[in-house]
C-alpha positions as CSV (number, residue, x, y, z in Angstrom):
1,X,114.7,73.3,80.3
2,X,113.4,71.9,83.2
3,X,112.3,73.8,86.4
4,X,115.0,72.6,88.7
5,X,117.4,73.5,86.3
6,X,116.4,77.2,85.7
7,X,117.0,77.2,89.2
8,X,120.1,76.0,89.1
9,X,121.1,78.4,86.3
10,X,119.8,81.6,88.7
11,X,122.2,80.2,91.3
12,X,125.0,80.3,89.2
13,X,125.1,83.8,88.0
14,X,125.0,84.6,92.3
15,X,128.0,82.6,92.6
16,X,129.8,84.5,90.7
17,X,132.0,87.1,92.0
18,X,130.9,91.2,91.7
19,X,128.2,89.9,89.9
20,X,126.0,93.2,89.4
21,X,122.1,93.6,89.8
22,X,121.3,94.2,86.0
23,X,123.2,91.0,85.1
24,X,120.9,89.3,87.7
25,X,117.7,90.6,86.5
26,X,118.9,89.4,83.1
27,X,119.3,86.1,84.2
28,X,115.5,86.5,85.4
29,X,114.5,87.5,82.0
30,X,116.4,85.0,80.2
31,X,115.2,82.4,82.0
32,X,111.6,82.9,82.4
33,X,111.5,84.5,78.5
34,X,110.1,87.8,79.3
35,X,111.7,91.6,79.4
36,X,111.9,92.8,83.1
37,X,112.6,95.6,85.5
38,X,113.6,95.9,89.2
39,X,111.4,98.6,90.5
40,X,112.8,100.8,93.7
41,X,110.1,102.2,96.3
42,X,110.1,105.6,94.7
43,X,109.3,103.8,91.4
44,X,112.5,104.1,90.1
45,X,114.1,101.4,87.8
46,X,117.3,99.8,89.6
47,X,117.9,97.6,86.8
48,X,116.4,96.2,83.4
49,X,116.3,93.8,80.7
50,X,114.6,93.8,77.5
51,X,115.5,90.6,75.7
52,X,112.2,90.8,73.4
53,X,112.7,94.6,72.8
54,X,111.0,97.8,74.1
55,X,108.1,97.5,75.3
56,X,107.1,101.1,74.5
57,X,107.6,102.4,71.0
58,X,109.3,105.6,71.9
59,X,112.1,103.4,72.3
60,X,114.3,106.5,71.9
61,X,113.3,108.2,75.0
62,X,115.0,107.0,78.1
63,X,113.8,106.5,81.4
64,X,114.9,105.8,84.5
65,X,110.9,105.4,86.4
66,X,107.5,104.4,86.2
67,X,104.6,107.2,85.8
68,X,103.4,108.2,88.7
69,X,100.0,105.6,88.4
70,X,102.0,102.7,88.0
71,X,103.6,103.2,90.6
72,X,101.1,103.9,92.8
73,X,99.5,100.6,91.5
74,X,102.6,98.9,92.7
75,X,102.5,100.0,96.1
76,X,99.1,98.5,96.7
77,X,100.7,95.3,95.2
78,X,101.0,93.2,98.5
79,X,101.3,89.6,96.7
80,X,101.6,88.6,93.0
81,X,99.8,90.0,90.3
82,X,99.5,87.7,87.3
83,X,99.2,88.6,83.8
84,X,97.6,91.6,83.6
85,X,96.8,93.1,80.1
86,X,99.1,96.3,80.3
87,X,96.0,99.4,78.6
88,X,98.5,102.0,78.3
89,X,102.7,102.7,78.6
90,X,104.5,101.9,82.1
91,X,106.7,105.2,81.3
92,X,104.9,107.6,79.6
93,X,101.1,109.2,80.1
94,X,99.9,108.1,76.6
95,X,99.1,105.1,75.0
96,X,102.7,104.3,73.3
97,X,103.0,101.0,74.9
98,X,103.7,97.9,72.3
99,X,99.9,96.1,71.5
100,X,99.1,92.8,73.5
101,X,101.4,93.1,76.4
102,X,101.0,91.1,79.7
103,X,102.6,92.3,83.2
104,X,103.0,90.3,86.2
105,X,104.1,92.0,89.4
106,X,105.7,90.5,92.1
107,X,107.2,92.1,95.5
108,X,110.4,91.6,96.5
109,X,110.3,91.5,100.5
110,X,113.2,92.6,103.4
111,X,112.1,90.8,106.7
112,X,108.1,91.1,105.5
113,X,108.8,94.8,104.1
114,X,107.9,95.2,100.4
115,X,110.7,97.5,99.3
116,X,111.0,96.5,95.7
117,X,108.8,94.7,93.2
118,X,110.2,92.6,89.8
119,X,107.6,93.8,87.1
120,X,108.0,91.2,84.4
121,X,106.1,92.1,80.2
122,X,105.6,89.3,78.1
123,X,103.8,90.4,74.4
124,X,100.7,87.9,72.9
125,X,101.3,85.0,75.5
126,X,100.3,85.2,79.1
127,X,102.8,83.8,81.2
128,X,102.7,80.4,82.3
129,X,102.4,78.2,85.8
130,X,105.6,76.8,85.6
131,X,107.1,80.7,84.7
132,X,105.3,82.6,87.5
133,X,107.1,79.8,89.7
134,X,109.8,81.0,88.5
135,X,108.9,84.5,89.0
136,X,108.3,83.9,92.8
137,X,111.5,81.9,93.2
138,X,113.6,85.2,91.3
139,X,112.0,87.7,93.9
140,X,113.2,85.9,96.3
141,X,116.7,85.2,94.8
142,X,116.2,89.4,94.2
143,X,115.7,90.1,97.8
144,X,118.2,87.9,99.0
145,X,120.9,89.7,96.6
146,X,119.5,93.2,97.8
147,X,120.1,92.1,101.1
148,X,123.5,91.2,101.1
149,X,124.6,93.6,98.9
150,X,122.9,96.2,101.6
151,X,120.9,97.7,98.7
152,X,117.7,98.2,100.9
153,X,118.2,102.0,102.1
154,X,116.9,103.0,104.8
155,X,113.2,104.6,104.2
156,X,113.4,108.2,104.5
157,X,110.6,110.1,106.8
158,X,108.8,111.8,103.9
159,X,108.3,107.5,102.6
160,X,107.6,106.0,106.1
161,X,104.4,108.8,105.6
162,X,103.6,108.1,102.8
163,X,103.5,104.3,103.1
164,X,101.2,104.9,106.4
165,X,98.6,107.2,104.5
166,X,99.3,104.5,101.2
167,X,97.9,101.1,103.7
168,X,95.7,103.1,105.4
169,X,93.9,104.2,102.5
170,X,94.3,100.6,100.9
171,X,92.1,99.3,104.5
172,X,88.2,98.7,104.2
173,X,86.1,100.2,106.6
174,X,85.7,96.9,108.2
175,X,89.3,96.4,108.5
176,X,90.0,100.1,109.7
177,X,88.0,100.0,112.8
178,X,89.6,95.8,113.6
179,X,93.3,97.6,113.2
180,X,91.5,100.7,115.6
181,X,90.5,98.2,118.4
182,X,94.1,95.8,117.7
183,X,95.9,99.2,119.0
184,X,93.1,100.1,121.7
185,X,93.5,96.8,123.2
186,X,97.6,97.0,122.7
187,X,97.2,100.2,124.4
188,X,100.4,101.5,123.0
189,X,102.9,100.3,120.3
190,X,103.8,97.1,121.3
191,X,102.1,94.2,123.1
192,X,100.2,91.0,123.2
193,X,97.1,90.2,121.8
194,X,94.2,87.3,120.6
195,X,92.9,88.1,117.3
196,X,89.7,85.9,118.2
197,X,89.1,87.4,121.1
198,X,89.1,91.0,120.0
199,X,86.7,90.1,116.5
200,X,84.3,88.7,119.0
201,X,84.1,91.9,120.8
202,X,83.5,94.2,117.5
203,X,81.4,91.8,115.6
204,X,83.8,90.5,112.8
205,X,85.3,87.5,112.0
206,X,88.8,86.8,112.2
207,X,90.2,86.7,108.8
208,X,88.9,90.2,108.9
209,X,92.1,91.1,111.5
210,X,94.2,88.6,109.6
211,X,94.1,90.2,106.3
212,X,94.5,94.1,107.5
213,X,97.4,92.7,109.9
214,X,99.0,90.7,106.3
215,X,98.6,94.7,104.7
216,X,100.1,96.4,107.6
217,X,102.9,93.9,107.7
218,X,103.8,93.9,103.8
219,X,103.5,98.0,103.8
220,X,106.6,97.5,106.2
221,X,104.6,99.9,109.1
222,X,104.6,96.6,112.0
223,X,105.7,93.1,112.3
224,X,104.1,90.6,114.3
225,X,104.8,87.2,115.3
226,X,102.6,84.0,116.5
227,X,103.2,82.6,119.8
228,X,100.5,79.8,118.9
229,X,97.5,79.8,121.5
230,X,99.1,82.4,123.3
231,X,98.3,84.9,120.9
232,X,100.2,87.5,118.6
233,X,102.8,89.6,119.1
234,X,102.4,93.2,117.7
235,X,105.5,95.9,117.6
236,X,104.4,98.7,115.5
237,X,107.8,100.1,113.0
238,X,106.1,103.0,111.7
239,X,105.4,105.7,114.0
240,X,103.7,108.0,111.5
241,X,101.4,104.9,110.9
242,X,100.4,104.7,114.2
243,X,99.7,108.5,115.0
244,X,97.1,108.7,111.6
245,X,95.8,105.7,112.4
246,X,94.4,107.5,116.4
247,X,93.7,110.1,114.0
248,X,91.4,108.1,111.5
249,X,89.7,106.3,114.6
């Protein structure tokens, strides 16, 4: 089947009326011939599928989230992660996952917020161009079903920390001290600003401020917007965010 029409097969199922999230994220599966699973911000699992079987042999044993380094790994997943040989079981703290798997992660955004991710286990073969295509189209299609069916919650104090200390942490020490002098020359939480202009000043380049800004922005704690030669617009959406980062500087 050809690309355009696995496409046109997702869009059916989200025509259809009080069409649930787990027949969605089978769809996903079926489609791109993988098992899959909807993974919340807490690192539980909204929905599955497992058209090739468990992927861990204590298939008895259910679960409803990943172990606690998974899902760490996830929240330091910013883009897509692409066949990954999976060493050990998403679930359980032991090696009882099935032999030859392949993960690929992908994050499913709300208005630049990562606030889900589809992790998708394929055994002996990696997955293909044409499939992780199809992957980042079904994110999408995820988020956009999220959305409307207001399934993004709002983040909960003890998460908006933890997802400031997560980016933070997930910043080099180059990176750190551009994000420091952004807010400096901000001088508060909101304002203008010239990337360019700023690297000069400290010493780095540019793509330096780009790629901290592209963390900051997918950990959900600012957004930002281009106003072409006139700079960047900067609103910070965290506020725990911005009080360790005066701390850290």
């Amino acid at each position: 089947m050809s690309l355009l029409s696995n496409i046109y097969q997702l869009e059916s199922v989200l025509k259809k009326e009080n069409v649930g999230i787990d027949r969605v994220v089978e769809a996903i599966t079926s489609i791109i011939g993988c098992n899959g699973y909807l993974i919340g911000s807490q690192g539980e699992i909204m929905a599955m599928a497992l058209p090739n079987g468990n992927d861990c042999v204590k298939s008895s044993q259910k679960v409803d989230r990943l172990k606690p380094e998974l899902k760490q790994r996830l929240g330091f997943t910013f883009q897509t992660a692409a066949n990954i040989p999976v060493e050990s079981c998403f679930f359980h703290e032991d090696y009882c996952a099935r032999s030859n798997l392949m993960m690929t992660i992908i994050p499913v955004r709300n208005n630049r917020t990562t606030s889900a991710w589809l992790l998708l286990a394929k055994p002996e073969e990696k997955f293909t161009e044409e499939q992780l295509i199809m992957a980042e189209i079904s994110a999408l299609v995820t988020s956009v079903y999220l959305y409307e069916n207001n399934a993004f919650l709002t983040v909960p104090e003890q998460e908006r920390g933890d997802a400031a200390k997560m980016v933070l942490d997930s910043l080099s020490f180059s990176e750190l001290k551009a994000i420091s002098n952004v807010f400096k020359a901000l001088n508060g939480t909101e304002g203008f600003l010239v990337a360019s202009k700023i690297a000069d000043r400290i010493g780095v380049s540019r793509s330096v401020i780009v790629n901290a800004m592209r963390k900051l922005e997918s950990a959900g704690v600012v957004e930002s917007r281009s106003l072409g030669i006139k700079g960047t617009h900067i609103k910070v959406k965290n506020m725990q965010f911005y009080e360790m980062l005066k701390e850290r500087a």
